[in-house]
KOLZAMAR-411731 format. One record per residue: x negated, y, z negated of N, C-alpha, C in turn. Coordinates in steps of 0.05 Angstrom, whole numbers, padded with zeros to 5 digits. Layout:
# residues N
site n.x->X n.y->Y n.z->Z ca.x->X ca.y->Y ca.z->Z c.x->X c.y->Y c.z->Z;
...
This chain:
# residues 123
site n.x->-00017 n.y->-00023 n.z->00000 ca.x->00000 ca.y->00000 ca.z->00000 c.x->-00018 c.y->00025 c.z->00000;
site n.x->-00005 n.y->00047 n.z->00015 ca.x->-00029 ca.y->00067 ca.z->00021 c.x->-00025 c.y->00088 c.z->-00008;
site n.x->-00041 n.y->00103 n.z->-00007 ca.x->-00050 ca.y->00120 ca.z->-00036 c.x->-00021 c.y->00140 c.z->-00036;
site n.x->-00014 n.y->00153 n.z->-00011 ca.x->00007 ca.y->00168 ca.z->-00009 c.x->00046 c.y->00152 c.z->-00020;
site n.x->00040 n.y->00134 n.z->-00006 ca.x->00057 ca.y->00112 ca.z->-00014 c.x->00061 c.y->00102 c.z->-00044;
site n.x->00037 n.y->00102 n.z->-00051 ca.x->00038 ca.y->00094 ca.z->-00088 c.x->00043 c.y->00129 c.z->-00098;
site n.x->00027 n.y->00148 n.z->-00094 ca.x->00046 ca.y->00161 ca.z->-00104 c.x->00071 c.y->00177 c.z->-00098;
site n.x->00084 n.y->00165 n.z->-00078 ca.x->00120 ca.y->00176 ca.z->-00079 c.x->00126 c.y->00159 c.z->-00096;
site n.x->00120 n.y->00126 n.z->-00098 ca.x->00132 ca.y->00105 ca.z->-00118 c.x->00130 c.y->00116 c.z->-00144;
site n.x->00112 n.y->00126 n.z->-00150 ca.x->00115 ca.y->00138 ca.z->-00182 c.x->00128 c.y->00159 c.z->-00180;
site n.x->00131 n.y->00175 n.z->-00161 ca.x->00146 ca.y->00203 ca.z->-00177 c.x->00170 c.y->00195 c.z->-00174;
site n.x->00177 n.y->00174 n.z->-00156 ca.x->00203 ca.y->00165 ca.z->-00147 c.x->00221 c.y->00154 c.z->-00182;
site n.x->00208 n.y->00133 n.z->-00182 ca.x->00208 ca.y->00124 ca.z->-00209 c.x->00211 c.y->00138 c.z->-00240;
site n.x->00198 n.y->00163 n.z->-00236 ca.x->00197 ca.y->00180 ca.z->-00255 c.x->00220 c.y->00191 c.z->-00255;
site n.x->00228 n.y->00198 n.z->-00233 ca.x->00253 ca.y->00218 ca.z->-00223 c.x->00278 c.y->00198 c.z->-00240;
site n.x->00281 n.y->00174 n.z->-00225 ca.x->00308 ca.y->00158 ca.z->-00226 c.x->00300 c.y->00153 c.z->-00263;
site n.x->00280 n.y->00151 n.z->-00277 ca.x->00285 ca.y->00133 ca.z->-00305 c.x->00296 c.y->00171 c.z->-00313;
site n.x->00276 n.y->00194 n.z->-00304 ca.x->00295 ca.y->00215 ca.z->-00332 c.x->00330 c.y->00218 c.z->-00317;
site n.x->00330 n.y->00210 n.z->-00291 ca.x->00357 ca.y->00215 ca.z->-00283 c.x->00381 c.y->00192 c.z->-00293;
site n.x->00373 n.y->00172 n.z->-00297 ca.x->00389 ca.y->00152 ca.z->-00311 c.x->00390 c.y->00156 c.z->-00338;
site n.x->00371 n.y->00166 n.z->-00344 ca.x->00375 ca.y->00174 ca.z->-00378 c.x->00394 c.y->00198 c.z->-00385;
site n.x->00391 n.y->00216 n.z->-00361 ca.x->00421 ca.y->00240 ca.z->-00369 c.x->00444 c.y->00215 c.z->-00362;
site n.x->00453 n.y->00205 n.z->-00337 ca.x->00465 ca.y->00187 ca.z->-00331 c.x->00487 c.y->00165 c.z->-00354;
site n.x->00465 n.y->00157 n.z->-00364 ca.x->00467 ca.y->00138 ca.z->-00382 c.x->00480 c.y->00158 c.z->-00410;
site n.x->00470 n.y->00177 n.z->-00420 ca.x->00478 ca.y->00203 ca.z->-00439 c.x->00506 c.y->00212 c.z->-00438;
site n.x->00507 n.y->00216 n.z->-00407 ca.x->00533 ca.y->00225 ca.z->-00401 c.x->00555 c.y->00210 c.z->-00407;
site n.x->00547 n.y->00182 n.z->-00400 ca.x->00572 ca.y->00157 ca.z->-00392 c.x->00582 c.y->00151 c.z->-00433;
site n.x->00554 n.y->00151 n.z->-00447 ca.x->00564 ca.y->00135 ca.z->-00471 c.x->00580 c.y->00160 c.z->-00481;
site n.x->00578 n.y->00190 n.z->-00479 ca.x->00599 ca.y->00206 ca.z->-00480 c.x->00607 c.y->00210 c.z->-00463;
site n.x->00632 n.y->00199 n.z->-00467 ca.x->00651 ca.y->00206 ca.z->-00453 c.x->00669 c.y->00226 c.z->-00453;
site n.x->00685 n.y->00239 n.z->-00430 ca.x->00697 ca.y->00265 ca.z->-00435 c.x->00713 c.y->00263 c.z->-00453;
site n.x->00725 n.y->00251 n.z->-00452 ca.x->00747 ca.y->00252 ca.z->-00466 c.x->00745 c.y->00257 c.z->-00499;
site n.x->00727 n.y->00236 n.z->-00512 ca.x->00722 ca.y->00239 ca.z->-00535 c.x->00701 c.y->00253 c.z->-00545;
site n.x->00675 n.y->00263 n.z->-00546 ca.x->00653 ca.y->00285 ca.z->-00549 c.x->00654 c.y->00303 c.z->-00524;
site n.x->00660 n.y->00332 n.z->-00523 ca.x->00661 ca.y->00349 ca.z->-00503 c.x->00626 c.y->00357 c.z->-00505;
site n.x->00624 n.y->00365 n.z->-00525 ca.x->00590 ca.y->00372 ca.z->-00528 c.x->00575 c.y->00353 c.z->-00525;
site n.x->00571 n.y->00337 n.z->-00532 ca.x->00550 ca.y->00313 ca.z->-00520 c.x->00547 c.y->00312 c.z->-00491;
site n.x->00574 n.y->00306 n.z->-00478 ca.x->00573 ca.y->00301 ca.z->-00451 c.x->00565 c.y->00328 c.z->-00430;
site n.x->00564 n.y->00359 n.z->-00448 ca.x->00561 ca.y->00375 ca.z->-00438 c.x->00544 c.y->00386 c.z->-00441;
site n.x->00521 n.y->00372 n.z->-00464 ca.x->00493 ca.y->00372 ca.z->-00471 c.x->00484 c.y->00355 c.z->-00439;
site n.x->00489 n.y->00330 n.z->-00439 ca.x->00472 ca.y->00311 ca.z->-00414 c.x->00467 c.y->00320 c.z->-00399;
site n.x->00505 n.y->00345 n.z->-00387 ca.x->00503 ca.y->00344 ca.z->-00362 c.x->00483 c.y->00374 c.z->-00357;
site n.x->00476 n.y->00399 n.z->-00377 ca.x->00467 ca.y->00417 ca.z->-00374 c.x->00434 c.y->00401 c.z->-00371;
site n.x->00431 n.y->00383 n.z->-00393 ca.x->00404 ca.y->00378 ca.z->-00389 c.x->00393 c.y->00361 c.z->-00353;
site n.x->00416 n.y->00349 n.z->-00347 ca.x->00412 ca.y->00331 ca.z->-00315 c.x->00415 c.y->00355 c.z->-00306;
site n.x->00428 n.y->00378 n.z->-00302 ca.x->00416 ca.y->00400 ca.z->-00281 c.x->00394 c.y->00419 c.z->-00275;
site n.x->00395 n.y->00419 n.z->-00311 ca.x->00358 ca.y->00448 ca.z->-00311 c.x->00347 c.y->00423 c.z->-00298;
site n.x->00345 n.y->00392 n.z->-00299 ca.x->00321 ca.y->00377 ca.z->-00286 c.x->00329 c.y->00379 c.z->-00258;
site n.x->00350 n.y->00375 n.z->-00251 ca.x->00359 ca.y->00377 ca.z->-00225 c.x->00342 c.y->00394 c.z->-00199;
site n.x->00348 n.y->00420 n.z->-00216 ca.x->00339 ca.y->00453 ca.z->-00214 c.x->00321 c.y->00453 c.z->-00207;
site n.x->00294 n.y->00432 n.z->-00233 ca.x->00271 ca.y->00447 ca.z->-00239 c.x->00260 c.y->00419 c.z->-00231;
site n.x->00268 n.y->00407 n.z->-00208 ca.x->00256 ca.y->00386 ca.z->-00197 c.x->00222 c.y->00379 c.z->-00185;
site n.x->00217 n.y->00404 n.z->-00168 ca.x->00187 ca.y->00403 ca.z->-00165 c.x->00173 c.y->00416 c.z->-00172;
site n.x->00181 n.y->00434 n.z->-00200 ca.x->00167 ca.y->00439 ca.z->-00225 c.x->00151 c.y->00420 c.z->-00237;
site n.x->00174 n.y->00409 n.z->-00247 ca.x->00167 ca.y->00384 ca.z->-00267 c.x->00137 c.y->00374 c.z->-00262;
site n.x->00122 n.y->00379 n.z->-00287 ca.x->00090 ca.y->00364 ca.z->-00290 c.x->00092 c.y->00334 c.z->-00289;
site n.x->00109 n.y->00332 n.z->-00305 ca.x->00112 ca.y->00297 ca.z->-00310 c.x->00103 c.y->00272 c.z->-00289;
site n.x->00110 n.y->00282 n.z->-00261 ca.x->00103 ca.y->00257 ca.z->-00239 c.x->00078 c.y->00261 c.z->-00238;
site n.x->00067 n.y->00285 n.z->-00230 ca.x->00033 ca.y->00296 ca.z->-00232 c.x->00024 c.y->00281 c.z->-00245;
site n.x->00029 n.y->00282 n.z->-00276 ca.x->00008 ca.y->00279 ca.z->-00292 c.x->00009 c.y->00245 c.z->-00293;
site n.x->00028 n.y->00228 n.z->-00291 ca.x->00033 ca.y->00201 ca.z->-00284 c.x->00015 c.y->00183 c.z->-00265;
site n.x->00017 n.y->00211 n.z->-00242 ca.x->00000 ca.y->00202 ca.z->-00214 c.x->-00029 c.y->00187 c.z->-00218;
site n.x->-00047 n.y->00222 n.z->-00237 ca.x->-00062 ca.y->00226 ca.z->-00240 c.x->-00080 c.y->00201 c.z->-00256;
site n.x->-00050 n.y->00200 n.z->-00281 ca.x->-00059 ca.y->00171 ca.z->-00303 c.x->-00056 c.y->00149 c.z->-00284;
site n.x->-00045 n.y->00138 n.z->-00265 ca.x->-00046 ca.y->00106 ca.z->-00252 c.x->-00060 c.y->00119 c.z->-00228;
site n.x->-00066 n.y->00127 n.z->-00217 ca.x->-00087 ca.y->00125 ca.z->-00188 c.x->-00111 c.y->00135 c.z->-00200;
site n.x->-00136 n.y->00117 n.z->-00208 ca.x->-00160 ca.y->00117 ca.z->-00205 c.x->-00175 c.y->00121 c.z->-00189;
site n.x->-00160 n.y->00094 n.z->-00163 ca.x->-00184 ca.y->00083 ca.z->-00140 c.x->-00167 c.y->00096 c.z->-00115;
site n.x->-00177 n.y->00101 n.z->-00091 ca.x->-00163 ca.y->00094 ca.z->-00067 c.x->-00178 c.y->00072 c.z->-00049;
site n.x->-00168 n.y->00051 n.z->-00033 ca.x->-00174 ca.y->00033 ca.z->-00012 c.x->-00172 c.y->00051 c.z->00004;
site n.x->-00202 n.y->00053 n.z->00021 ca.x->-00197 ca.y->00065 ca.z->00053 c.x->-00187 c.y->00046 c.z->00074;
site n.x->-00164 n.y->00051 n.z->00088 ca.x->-00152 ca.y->00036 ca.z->00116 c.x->-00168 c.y->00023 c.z->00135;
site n.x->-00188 n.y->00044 n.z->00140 ca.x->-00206 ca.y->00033 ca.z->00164 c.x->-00225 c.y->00011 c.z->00158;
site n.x->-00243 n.y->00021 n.z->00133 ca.x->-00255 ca.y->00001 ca.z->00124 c.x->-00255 c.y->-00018 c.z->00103;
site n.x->-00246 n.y->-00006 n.z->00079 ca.x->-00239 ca.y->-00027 ca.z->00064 c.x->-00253 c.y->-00022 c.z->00040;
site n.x->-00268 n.y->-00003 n.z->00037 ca.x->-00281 ca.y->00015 ca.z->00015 c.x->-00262 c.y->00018 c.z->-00004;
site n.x->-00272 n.y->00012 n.z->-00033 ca.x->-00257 ca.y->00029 ca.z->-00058 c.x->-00270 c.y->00058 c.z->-00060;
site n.x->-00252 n.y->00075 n.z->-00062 ca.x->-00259 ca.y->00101 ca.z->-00068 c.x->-00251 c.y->00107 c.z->-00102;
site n.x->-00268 n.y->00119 n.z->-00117 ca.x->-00260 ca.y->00133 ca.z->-00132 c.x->-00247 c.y->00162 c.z->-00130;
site n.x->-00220 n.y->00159 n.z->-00142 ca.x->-00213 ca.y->00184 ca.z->-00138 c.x->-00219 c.y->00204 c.z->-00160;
site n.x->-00234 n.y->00195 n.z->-00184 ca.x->-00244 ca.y->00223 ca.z->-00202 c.x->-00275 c.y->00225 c.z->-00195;
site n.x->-00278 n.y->00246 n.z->-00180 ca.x->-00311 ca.y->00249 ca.z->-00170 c.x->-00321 c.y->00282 c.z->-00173;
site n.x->-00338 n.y->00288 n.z->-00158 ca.x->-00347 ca.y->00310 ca.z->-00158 c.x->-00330 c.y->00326 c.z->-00130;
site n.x->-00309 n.y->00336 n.z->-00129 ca.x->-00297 ca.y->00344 ca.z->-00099 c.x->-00300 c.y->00371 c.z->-00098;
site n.x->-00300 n.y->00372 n.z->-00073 ca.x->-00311 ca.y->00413 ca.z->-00074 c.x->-00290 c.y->00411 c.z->-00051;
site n.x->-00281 n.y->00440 n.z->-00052 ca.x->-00260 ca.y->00448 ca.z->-00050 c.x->-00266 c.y->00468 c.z->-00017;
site n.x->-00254 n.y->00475 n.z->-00003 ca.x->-00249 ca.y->00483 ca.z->00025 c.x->-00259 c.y->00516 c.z->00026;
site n.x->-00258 n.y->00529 n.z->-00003 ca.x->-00255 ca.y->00548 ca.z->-00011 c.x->-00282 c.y->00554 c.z->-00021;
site n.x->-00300 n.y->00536 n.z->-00027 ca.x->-00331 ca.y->00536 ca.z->-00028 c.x->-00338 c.y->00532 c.z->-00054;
site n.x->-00317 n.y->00517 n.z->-00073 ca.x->-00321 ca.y->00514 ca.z->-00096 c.x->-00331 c.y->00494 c.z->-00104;
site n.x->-00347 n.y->00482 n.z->-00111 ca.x->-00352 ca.y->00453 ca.z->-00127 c.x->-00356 c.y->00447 c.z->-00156;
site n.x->-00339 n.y->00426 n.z->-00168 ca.x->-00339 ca.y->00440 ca.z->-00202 c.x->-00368 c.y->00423 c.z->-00209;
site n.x->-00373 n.y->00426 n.z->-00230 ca.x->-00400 ca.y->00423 ca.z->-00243 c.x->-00395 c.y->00389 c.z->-00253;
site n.x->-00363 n.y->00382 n.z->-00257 ca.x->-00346 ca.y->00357 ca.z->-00278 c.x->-00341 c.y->00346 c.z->-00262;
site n.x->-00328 n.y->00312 n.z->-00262 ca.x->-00311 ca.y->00303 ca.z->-00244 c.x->-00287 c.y->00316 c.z->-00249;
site n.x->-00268 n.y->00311 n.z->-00223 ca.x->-00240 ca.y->00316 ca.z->-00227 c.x->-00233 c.y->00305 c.z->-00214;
site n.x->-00199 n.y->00297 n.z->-00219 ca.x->-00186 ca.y->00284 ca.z->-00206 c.x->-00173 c.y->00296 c.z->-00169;
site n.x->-00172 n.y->00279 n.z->-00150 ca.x->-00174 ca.y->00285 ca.z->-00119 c.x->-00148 c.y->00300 c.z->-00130;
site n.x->-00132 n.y->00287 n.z->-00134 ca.x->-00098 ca.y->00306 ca.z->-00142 c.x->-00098 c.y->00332 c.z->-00155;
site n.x->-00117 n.y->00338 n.z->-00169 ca.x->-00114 ca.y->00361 ca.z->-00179 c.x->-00125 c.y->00384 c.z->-00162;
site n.x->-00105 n.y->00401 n.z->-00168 ca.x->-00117 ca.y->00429 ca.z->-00153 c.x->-00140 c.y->00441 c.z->-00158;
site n.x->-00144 n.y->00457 n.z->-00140 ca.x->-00176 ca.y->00471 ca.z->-00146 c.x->-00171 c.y->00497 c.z->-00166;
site n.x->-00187 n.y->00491 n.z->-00188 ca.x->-00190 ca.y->00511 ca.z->-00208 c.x->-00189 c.y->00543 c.z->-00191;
site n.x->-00210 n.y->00547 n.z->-00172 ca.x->-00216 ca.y->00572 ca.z->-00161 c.x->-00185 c.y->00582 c.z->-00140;
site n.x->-00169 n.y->00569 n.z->-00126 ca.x->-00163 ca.y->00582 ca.z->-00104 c.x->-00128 c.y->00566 c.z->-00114;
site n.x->-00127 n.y->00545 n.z->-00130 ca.x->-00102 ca.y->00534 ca.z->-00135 c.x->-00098 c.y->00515 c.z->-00108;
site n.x->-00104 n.y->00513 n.z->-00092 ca.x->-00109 ca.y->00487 ca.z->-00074 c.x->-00106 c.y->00464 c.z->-00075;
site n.x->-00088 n.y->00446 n.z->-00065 ca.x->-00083 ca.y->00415 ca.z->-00071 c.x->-00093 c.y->00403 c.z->-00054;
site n.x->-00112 n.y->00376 n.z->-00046 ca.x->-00126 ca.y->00362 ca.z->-00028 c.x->-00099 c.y->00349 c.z->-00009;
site n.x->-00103 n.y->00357 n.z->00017 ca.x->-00085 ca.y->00334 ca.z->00027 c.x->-00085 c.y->00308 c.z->00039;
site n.x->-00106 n.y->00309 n.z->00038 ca.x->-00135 ca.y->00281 ca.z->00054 c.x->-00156 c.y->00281 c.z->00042;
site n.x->-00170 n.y->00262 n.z->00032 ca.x->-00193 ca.y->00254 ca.z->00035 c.x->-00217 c.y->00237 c.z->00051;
site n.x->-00239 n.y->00242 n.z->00054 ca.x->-00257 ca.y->00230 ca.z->00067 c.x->-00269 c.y->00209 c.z->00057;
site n.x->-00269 n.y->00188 n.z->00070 ca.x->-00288 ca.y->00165 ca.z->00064 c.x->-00311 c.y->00168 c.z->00068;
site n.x->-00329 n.y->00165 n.z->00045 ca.x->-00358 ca.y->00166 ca.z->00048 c.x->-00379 c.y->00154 c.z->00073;
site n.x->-00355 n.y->00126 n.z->00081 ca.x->-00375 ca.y->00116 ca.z->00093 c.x->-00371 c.y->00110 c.z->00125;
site n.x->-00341 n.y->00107 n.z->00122 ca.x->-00341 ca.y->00109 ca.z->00160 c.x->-00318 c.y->00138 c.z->00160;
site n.x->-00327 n.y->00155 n.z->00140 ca.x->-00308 ca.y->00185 ca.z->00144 c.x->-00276 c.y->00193 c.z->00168;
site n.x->-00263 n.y->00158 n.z->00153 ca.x->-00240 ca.y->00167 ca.z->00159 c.x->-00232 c.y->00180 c.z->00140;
site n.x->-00198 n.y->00189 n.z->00146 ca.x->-00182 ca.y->00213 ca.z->00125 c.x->-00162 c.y->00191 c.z->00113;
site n.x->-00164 n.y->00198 n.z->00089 ca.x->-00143 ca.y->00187 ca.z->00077 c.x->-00120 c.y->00202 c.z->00069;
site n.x->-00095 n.y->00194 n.z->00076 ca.x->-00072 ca.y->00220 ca.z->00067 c.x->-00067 c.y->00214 c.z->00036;
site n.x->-00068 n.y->00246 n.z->00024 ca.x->-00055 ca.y->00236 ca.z->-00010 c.x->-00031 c.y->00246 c.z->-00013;
């Protein structure tokens, strides 16, 4: 499965468990009997609704389960926490993670290069 692929599966995942949990909130109140409960769930399932590609939560998920990437062409494990310098002429001194933005310019990677037969990997 490609790196891009694993992470829609997690934010996907992330999305549907906090969305079943208003879901699930809503259903055990029911209208009829708690008006506030059920109108607690449903305010809380919309600020998330709302504030959908806000939300840190899938990010930081990503970040914790993708370590490695497999390159396509060849078959290389890549590490994805390394030394990455940025388009913008930045290179940090630390590793960081390929997902995270560039400290200097706010920049998100959208590909990476394989070290060794320098195909692109989509992230």
């Amino acid at each position: 499965m490609s790196l891009r692929a694993r992470r829609r599966l997690i934010g996907l995942a992330c999305h549907l468990a906090l969305t079943l949990l208003c879901v699930a909130g809503m259903a055990v109140s029911l209208p009829g009997e708690d008006q506030g409960a059920f109108a607690f769930w449903g305010a809380v399932w919309l600020g998330y609704l709302l504030t959908l590609r806000l939300n840190p939560l899938p990010g930081w998920l990503q970040a914790r389960a993708l370590r490695r990437a497999l390159c396509p062409a060849c078959g290389q494990v890549i590490d994805l926490v390394d030394f990455w310098g940025c388009g913008c002429g930045f290179v940090a001194w630390h590793p960081r993670h390929a997902l995270s933005p560039c400290p200097n310019c706010g920049k998100a990677f959208r590909w990476i290069v394989c070290p060794s037969c320098q195909a692109h990997i989509l992230i």
